[in-house]
C-alpha positions as CSV (number, residue, x, y, z in Angstrom):
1,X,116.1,99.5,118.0
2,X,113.6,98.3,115.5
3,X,113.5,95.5,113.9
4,X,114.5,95.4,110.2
5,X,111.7,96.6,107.4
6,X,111.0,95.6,104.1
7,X,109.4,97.2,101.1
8,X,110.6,100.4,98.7
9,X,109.2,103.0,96.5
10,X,106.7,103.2,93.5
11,X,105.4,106.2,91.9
12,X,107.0,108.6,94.6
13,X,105.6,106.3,97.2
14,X,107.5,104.2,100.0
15,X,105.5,101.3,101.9
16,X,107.5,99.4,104.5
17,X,106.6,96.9,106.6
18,X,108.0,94.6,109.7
19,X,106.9,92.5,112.1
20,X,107.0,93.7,116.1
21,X,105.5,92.7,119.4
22,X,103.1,94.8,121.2
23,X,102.3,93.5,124.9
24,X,103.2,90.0,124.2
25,X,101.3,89.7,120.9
26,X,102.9,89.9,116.9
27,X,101.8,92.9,115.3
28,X,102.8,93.5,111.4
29,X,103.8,97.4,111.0
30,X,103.7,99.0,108.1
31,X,105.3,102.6,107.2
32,X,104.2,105.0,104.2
33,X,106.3,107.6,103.1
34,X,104.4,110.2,100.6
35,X,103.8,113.7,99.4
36,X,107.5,113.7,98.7
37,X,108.9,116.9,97.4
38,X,111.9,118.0,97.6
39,X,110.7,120.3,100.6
40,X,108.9,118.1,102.6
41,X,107.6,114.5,103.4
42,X,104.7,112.9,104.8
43,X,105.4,109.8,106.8
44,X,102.2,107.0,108.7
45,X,102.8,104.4,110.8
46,X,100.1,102.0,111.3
47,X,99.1,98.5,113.3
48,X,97.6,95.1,112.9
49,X,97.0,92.8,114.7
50,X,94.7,90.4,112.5
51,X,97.8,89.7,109.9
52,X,96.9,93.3,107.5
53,X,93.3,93.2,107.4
54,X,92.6,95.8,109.6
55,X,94.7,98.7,110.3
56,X,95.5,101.3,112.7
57,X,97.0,104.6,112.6
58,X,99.9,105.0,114.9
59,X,101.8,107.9,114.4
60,X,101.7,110.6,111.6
61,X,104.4,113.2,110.5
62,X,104.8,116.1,108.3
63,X,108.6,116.6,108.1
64,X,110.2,119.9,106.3
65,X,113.3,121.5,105.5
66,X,113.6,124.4,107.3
């Protein structure tokens, strides 16, 4: 189980963000939810380990109702 995010939506936009551990080290994570209709969704999750200066891209997903 993760731990718990925080964040919202602006403008049709989500950015969520929590704090993890990756192989002993904090990491922040943050997730953005966008190109929301009300079909489909686009959803990044991204890494950093210098405290959100530098990020990268994790996982990305393009989710739709079928």
């Amino acid at each position: 189980m993760s731990p718990p995010t925080i964040g919202g939506f602006h403008d049709g936009r989500g950015e969520f963000y929590s704090q993890e551990t990756l192989d002993g080290r904090a990491i922040l994570v943050r997730f953005v939810i966008s190109d929301i209709t009300a079909t489909a969704s686009h959803l990044s999750r991204r890494f950093s380990d210098d405290g959100g200066k530098h990020w990268e891209v994790n996982w990305i997903a393009t989710d739709s109702r079928m």
